[in-house]
Structures are given as C-alpha cells and as structure tokens.
PyMOL Python script that loads the backbone (N, CA, C, O; Angstrom):
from pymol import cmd

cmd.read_pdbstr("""\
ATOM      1  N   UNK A   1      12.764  30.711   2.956  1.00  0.00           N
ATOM      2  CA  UNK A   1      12.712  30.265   4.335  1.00  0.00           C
ATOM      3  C   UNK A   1      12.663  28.742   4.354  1.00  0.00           C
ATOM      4  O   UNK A   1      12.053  28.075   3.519  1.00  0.00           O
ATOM      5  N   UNK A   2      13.386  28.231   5.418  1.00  0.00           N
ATOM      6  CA  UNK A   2      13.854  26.832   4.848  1.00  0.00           C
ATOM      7  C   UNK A   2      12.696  26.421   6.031  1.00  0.00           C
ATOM      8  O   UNK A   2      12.465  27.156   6.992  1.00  0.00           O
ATOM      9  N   UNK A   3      11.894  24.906   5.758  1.00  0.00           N
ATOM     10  CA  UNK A   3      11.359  24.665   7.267  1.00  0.00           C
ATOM     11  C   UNK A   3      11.803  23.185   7.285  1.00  0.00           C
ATOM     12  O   UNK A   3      12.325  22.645   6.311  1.00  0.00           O
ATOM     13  N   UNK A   4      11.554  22.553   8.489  1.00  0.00           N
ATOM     14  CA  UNK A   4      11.580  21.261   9.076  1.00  0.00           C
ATOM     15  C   UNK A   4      10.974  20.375   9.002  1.00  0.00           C
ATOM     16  O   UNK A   4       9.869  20.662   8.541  1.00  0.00           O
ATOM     17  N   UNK A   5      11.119  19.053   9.281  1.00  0.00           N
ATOM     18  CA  UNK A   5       9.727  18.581   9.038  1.00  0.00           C
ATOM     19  C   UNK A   5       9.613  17.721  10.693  1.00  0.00           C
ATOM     20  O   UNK A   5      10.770  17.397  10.960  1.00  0.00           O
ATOM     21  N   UNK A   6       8.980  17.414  11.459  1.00  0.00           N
ATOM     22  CA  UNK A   6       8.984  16.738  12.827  1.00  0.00           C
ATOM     23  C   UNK A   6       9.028  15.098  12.597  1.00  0.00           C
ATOM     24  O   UNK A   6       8.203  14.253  12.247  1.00  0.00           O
ATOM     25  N   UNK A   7      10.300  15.094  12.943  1.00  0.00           N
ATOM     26  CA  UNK A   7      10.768  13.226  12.777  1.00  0.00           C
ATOM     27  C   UNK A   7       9.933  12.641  13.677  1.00  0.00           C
ATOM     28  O   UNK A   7      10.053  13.033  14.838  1.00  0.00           O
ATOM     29  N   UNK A   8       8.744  11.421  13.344  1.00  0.00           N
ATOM     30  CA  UNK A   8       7.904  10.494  14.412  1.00  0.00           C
ATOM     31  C   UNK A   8       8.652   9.322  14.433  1.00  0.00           C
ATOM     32  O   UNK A   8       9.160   8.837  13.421  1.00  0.00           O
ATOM     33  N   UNK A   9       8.745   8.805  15.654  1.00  0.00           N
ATOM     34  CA  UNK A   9       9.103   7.082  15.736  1.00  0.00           C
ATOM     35  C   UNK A   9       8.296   6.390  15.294  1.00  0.00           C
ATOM     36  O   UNK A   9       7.253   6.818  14.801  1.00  0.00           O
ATOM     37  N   UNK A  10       8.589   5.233  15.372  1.00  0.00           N
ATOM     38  CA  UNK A  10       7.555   4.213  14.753  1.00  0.00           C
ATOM     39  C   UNK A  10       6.681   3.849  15.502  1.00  0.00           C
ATOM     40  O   UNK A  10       5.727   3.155  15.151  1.00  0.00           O
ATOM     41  N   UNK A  11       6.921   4.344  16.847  1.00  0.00           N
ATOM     42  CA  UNK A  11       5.548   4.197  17.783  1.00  0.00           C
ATOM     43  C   UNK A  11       4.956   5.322  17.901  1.00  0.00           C
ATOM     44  O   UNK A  11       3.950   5.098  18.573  1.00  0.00           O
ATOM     45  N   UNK A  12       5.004   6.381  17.636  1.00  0.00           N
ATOM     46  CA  UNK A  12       4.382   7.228  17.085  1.00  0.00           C
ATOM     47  C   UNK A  12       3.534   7.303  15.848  1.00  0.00           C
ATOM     48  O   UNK A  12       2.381   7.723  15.752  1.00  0.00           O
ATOM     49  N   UNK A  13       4.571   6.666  14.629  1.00  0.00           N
ATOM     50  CA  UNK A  13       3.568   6.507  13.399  1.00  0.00           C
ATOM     51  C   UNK A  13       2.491   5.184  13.767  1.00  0.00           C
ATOM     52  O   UNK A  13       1.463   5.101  13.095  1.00  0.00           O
ATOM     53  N   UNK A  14       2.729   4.279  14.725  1.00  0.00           N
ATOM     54  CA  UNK A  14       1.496   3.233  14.263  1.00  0.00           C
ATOM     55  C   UNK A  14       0.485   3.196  15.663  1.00  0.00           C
ATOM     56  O   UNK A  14      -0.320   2.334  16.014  1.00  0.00           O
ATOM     57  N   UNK A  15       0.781   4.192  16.156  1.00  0.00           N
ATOM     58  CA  UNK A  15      -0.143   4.886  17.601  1.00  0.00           C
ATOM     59  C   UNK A  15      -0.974   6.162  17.048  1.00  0.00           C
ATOM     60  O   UNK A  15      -1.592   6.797  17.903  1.00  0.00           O
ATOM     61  N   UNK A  16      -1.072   6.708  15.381  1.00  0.00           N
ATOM     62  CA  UNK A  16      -1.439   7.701  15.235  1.00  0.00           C
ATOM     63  C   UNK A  16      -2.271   7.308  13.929  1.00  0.00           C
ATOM     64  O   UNK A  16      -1.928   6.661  12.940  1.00  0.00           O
ATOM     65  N   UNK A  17      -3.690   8.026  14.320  1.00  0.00           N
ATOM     66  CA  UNK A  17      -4.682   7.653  13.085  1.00  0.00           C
ATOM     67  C   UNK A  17      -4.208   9.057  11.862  1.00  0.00           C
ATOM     68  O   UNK A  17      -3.724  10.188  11.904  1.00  0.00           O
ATOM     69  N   UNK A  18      -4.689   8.143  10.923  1.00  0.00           N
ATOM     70  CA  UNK A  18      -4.574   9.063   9.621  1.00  0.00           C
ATOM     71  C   UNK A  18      -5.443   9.063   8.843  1.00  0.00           C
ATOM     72  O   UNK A  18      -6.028   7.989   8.705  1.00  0.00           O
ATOM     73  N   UNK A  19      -5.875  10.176   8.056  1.00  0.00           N
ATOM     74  CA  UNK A  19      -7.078   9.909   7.134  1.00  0.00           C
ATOM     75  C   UNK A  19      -6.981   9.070   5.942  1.00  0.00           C
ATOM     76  O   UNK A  19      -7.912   8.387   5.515  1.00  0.00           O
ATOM     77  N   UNK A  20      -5.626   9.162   5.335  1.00  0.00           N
ATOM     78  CA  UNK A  20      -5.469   8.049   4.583  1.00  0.00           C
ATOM     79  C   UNK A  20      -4.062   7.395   5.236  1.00  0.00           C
ATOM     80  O   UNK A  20      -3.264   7.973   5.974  1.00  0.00           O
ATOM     81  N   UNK A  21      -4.003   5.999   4.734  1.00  0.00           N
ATOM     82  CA  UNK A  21      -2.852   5.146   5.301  1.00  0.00           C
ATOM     83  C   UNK A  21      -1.118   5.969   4.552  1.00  0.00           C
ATOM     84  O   UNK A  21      -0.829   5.723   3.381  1.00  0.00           O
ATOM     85  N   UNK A  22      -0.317   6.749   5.299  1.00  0.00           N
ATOM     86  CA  UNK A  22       0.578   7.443   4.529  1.00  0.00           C
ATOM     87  C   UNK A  22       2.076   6.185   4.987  1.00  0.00           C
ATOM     88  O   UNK A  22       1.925   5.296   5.824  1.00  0.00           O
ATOM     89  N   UNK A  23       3.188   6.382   4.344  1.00  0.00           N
ATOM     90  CA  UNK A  23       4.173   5.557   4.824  1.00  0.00           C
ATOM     91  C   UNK A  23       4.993   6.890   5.588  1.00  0.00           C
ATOM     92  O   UNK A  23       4.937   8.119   5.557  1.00  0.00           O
ATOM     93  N   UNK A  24       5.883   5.682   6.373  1.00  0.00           N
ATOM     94  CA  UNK A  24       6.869   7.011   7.514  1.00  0.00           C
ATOM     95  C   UNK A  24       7.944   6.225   6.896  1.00  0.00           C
ATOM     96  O   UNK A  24       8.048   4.999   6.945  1.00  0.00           O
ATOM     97  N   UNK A  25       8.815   7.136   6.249  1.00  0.00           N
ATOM     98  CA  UNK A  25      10.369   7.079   5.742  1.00  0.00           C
ATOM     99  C   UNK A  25      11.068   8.246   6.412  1.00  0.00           C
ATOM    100  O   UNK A  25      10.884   9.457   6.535  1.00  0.00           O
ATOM    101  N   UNK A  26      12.347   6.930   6.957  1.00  0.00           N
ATOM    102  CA  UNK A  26      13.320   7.781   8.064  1.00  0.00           C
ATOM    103  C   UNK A  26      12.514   8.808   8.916  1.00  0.00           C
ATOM    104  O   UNK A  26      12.905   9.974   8.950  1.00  0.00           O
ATOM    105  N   UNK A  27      11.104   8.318   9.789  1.00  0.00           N
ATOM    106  CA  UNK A  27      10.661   9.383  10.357  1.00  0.00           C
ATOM    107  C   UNK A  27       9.884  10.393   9.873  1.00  0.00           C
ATOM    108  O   UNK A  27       9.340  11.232  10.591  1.00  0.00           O
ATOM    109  N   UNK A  28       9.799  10.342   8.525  1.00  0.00           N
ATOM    110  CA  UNK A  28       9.042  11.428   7.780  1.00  0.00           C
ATOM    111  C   UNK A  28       7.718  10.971   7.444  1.00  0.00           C
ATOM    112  O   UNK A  28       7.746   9.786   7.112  1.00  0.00           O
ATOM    113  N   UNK A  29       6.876  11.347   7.418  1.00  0.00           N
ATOM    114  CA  UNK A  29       5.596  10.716   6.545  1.00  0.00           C
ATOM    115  C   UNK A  29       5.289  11.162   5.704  1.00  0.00           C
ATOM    116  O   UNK A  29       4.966  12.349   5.751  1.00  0.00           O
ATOM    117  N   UNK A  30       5.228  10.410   4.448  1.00  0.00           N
ATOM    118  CA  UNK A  30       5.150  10.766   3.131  1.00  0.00           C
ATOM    119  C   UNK A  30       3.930   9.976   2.499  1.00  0.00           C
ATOM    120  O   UNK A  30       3.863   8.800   2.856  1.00  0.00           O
ATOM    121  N   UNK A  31       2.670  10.550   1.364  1.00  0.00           N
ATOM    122  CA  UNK A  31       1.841   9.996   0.895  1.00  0.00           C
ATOM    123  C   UNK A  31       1.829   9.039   0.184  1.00  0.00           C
ATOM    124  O   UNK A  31       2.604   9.053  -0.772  1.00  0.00           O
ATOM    125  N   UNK A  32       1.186   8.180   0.334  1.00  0.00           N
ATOM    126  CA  UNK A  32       1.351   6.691  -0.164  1.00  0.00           C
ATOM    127  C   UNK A  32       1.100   7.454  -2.524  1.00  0.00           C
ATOM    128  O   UNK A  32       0.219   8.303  -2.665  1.00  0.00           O
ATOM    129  N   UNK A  33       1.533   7.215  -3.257  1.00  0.00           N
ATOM    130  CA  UNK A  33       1.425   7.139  -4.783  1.00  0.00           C
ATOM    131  C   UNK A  33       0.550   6.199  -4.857  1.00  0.00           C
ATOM    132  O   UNK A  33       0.527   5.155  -4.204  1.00  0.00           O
ATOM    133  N   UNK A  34      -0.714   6.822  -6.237  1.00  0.00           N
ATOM    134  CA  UNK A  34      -1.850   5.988  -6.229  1.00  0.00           C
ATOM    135  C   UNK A  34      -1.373   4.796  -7.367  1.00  0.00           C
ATOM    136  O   UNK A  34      -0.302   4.985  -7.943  1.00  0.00           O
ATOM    137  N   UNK A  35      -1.984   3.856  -7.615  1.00  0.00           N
ATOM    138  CA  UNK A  35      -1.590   2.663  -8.937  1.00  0.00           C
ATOM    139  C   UNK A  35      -1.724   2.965  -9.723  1.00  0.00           C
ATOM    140  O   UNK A  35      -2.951   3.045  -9.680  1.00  0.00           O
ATOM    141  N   UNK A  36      -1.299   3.498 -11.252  1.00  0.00           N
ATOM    142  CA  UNK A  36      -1.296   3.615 -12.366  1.00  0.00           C
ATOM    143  C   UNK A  36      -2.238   2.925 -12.751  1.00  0.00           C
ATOM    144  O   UNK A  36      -2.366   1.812 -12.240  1.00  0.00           O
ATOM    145  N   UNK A  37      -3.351   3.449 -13.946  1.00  0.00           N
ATOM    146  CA  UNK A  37      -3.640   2.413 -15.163  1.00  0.00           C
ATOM    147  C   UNK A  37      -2.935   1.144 -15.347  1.00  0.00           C
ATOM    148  O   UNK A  37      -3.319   0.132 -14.762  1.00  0.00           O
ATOM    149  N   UNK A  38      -1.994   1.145 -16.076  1.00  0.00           N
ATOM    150  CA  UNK A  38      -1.171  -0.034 -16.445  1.00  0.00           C
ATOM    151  C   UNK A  38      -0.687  -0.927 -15.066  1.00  0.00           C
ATOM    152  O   UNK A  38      -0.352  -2.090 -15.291  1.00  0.00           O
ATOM    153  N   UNK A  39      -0.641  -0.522 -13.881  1.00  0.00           N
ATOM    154  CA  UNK A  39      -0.058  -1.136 -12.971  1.00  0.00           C
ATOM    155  C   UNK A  39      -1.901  -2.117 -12.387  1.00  0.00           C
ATOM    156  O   UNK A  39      -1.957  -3.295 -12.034  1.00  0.00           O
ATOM    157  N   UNK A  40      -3.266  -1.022 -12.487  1.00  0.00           N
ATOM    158  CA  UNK A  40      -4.116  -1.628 -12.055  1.00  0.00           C
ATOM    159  C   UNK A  40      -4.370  -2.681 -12.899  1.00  0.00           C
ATOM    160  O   UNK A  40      -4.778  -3.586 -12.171  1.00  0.00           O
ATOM    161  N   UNK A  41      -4.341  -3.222 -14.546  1.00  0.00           N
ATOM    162  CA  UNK A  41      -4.581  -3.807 -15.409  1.00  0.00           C
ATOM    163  C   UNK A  41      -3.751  -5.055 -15.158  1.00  0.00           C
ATOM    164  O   UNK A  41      -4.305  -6.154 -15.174  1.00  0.00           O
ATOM    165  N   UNK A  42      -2.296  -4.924 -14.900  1.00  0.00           N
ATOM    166  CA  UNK A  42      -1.515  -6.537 -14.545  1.00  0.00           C
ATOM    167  C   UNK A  42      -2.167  -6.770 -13.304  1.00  0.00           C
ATOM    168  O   UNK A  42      -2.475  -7.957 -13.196  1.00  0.00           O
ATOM    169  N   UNK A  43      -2.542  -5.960 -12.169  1.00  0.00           N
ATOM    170  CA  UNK A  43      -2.890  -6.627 -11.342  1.00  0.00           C
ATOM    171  C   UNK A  43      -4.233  -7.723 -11.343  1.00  0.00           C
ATOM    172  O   UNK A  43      -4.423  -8.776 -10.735  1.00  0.00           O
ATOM    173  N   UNK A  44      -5.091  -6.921 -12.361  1.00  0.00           N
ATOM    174  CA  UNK A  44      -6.193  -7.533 -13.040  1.00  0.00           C
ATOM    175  C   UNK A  44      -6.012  -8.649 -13.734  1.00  0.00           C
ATOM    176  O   UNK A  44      -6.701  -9.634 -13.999  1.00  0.00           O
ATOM    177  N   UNK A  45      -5.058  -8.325 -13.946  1.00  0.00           N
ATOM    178  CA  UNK A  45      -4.565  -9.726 -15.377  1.00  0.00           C
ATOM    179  C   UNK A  45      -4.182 -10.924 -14.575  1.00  0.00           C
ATOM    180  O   UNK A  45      -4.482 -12.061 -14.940  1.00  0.00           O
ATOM    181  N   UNK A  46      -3.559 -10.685 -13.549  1.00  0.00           N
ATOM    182  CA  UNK A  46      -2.995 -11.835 -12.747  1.00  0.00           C
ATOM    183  C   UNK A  46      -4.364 -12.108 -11.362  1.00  0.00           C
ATOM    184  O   UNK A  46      -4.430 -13.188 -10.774  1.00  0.00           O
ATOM    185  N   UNK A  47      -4.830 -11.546 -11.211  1.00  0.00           N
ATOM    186  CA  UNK A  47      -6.460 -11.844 -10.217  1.00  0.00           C
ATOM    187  C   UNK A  47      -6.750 -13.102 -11.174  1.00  0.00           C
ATOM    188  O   UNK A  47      -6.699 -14.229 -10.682  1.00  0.00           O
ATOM    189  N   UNK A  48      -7.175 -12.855 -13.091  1.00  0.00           N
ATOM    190  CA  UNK A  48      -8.218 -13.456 -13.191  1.00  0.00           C
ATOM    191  C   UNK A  48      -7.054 -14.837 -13.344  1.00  0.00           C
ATOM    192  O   UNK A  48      -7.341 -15.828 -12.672  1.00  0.00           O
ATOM    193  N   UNK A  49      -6.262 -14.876 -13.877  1.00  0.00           N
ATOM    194  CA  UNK A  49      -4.789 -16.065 -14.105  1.00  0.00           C
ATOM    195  C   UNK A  49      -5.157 -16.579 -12.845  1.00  0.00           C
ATOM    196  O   UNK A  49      -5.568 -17.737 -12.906  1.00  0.00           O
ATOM    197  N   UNK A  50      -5.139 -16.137 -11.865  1.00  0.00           N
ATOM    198  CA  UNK A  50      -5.125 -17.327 -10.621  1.00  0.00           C
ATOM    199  C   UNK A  50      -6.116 -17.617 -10.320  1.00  0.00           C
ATOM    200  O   UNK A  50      -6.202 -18.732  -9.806  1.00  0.00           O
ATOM    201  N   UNK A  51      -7.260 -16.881 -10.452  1.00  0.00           N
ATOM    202  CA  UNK A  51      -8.593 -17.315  -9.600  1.00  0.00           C
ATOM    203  C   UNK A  51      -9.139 -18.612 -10.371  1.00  0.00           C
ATOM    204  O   UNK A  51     -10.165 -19.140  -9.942  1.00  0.00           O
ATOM    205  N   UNK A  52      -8.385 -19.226 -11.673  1.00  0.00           N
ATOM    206  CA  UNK A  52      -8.894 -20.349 -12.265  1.00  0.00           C
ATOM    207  C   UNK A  52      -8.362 -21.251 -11.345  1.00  0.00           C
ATOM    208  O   UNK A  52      -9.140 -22.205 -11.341  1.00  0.00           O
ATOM    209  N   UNK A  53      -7.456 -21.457 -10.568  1.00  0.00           N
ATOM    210  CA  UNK A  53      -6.521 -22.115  -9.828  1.00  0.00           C
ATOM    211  C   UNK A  53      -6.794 -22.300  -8.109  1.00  0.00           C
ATOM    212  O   UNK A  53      -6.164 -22.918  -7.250  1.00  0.00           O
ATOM    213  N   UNK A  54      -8.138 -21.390  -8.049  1.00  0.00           N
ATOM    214  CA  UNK A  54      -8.386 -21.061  -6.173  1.00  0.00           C
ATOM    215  C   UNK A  54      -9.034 -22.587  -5.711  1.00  0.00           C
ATOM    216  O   UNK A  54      -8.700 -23.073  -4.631  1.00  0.00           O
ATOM    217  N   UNK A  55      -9.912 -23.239  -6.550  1.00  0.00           N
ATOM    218  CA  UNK A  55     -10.115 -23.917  -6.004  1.00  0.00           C
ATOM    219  C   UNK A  55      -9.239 -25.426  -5.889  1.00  0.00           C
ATOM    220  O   UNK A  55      -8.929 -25.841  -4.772  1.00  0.00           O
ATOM    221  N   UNK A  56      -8.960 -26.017  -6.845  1.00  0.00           N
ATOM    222  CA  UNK A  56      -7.608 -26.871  -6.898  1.00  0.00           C
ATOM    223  C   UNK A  56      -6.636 -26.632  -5.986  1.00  0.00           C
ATOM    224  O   UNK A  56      -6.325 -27.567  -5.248  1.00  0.00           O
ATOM    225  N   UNK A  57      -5.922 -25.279  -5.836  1.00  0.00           N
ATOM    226  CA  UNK A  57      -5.116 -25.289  -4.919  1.00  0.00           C
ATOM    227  C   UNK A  57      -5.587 -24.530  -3.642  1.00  0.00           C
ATOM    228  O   UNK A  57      -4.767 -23.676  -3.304  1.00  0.00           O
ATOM    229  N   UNK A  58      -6.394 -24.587  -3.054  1.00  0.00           N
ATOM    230  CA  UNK A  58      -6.773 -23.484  -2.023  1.00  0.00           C
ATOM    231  C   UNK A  58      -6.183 -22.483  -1.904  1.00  0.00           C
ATOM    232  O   UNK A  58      -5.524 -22.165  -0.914  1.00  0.00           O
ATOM    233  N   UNK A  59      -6.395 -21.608  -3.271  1.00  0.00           N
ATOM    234  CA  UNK A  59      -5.734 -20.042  -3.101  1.00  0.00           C
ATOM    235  C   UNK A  59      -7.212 -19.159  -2.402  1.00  0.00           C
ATOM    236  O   UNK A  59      -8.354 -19.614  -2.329  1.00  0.00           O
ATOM    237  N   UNK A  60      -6.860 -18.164  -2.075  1.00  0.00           N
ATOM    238  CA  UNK A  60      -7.271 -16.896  -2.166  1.00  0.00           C
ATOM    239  C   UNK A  60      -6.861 -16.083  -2.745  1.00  0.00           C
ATOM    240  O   UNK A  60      -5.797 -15.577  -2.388  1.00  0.00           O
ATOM    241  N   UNK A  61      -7.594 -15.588  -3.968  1.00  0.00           N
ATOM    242  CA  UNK A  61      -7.129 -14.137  -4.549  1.00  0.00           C
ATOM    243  C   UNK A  61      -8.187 -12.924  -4.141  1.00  0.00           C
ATOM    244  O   UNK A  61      -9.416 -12.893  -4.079  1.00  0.00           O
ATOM    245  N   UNK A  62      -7.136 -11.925  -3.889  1.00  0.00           N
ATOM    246  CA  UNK A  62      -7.866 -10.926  -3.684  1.00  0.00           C
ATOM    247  C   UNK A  62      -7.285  -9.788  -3.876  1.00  0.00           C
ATOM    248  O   UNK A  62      -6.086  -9.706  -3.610  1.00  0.00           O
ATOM    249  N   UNK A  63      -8.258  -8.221  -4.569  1.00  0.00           N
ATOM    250  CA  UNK A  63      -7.060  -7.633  -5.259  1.00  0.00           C
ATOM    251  C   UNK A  63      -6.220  -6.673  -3.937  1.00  0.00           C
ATOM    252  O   UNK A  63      -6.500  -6.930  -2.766  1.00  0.00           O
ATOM    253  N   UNK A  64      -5.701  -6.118  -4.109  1.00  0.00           N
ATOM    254  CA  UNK A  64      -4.558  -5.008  -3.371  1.00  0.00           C
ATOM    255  C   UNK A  64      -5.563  -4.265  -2.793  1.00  0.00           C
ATOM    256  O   UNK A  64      -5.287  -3.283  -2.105  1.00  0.00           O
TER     257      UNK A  64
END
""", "prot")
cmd.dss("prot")
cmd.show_as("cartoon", "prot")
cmd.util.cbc("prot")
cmd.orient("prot")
C-alpha cells in the first residue's frame, strides 16, 4: 500500500512548532542527521584554533 506524504509551505513549516528542529525539503519534512564523532572532533579542533584569535580579532566562537 503506497501512502503520501502532506506537502507544507514554508509558511506552514516556520508557523509550526516541532519537538525537534526537522528541515522541510520540497515540502516534505525530513529529520535533521545527528554529527558524527569525526565531524564533532573538527568542529572541536577548529573552536579551540580560533578561540586563540577571539580576542585580537573580535571573534566569537561558538560551537554549532
């Protein structure tokens, strides 16, 4: 049995609470994929690389 799925506009998707933040592709809403190990670790790697640099250049780092 084949089913459908109900296409939302985009004022629909950002007029509508969700329990977690999901993305709407072509109308569909699909669950956001969590960060890998290896993907959380560069992000780590590059936090601490810049935060030597926040105050010299007025960065803000902050992670994802």
């Amino acid at each position: 049995m084949a089913t459908s799925a109900a296409l939302l506009t985009i004022d629909e998707y950002l007029h509508t609470q969700y329990e977690h933040n999901p993305d709407s592709v072509d109308g569909i809403i699909e669950e956001k994929g969590l960060p890998t190990p290896p993907h959380s670790r560069l992000q780590y790697a590059f936090q601490r690389l810049l935060a030597k640099y926040e105050e010299a250049y007025g960065l803000f780092i902050y992670p994802e």
